[in-house]
C-alpha positions as CSV (number, residue, x, y, z in Angstrom):
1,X,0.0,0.0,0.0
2,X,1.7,3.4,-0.7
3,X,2.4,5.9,2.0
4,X,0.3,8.8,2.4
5,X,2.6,12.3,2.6
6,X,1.6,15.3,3.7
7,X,2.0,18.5,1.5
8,X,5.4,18.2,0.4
9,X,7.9,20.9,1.5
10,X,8.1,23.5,-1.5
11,X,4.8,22.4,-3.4
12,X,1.9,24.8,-3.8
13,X,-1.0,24.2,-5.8
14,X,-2.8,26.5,-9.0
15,X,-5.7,26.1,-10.9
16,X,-4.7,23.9,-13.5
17,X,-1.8,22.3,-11.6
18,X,0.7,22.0,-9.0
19,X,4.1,23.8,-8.6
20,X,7.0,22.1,-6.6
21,X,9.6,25.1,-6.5
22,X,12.8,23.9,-3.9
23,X,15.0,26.7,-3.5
24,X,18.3,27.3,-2.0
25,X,20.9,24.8,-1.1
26,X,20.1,21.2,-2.0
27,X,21.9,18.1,-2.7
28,X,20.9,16.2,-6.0
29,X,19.2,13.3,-3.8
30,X,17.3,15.9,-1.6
31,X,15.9,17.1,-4.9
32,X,14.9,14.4,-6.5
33,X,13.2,13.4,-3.0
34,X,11.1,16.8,-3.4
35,X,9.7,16.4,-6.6
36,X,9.1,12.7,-6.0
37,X,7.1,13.7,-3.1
38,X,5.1,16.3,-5.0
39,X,4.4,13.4,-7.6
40,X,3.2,11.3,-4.9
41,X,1.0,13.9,-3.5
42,X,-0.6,15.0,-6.6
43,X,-1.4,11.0,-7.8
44,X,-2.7,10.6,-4.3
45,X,-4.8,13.5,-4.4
46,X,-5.7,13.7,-8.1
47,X,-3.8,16.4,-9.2
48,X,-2.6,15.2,-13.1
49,X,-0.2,17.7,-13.5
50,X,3.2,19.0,-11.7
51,X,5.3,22.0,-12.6
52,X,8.7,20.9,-11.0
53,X,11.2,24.4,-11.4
54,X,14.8,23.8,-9.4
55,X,15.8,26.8,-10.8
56,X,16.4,28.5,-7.2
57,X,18.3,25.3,-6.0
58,X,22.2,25.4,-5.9
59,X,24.2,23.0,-4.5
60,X,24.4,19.9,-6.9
61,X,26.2,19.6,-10.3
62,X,24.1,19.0,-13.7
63,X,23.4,15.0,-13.7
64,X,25.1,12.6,-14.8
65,X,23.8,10.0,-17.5
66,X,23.3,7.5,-14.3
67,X,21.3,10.1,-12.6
68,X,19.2,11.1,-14.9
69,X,18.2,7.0,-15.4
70,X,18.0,7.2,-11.2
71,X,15.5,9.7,-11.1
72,X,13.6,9.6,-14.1
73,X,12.7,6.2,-13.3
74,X,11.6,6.7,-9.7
75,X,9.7,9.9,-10.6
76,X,7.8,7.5,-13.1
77,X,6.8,5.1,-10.1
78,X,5.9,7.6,-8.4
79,X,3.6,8.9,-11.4
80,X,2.4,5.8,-12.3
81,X,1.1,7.4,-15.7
82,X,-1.2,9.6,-13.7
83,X,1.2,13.1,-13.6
84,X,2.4,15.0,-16.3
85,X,5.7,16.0,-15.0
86,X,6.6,19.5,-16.4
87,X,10.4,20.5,-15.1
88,X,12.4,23.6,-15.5
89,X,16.5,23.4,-15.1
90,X,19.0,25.8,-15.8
91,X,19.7,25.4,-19.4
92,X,23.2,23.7,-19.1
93,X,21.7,21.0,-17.5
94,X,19.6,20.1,-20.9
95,X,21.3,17.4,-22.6
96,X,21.0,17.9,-26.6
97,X,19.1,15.4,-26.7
98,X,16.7,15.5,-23.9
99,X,17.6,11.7,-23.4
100,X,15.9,11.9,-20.1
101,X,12.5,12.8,-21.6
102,X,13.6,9.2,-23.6
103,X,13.7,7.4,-20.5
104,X,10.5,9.5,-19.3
105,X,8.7,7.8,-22.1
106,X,9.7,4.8,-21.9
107,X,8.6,4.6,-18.3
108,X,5.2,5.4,-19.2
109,X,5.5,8.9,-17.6
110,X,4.3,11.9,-19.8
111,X,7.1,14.6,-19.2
112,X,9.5,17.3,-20.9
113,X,12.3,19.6,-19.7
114,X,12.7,23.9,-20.0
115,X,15.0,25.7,-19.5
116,X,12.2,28.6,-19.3
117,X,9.0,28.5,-16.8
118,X,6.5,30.2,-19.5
119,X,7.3,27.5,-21.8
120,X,7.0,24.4,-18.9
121,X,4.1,26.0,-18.5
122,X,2.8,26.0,-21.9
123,X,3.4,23.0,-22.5
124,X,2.1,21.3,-19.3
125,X,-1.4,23.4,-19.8
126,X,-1.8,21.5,-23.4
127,X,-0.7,18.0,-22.2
């Protein structure tokens, strides 16, 4: 049976979606924890969509090819096909090839990376 979480640190909600916005100093793990706990809360609560932006987090390096796998696939547990995961990075942490929107997919998770909010949240609003 999955846990229950209560509203996760850094999430608020909008009309159309949520917003998970972690700011300041984080480690890559601690990160990753905050968004999958913002997936979690909105499949448990019936929220479909989830603007991630770690923008205003410093602390951890871009990821690496391993980490991306990492935490693409456990944010796609957590999803369980339900949340449309919009995230915004800084734009050096974009690989060319978006390879992690690849491993997204083939997860069964509906998803895409910005570098720019507007656009995230463009995109998520038509998804």
């Amino acid at each position: 049976m999955p846990r229950s979480i209560e509203h996760p640190e850094f999430l608020s909600l909008r009309d159309q979606f949520a917003v998970c916005r972690p700011v300041g100093p984080l480690s890559l793990e601690e990160a990753v924890r905050l968004i999958d706990d913002s997936l979690q809360y909105c499949k448990e609560h019936g929220i479909d969509r989830l603007l991630a932006n770690v923008t205003g987090a410093v602390g951890f390096p871009s990821p690496s090819l391993t980490d991306r796998f990492w935490l693409i696939t456990k944010w796609a547990e957590s999803a369980r096909g339900f949340v449309t995961l919009s995230l915004v990075v800084p734009a050096d942490m974009i690989m060319p090839d978006k390879i992690g929107i690849t491993f997204a997919n083939n997860r069964g998770m509906n998803g895409n990376v910005f570098s720019d909010e507007n656009d995230a949240i463009q995109w998520l609003c038509s998804n």
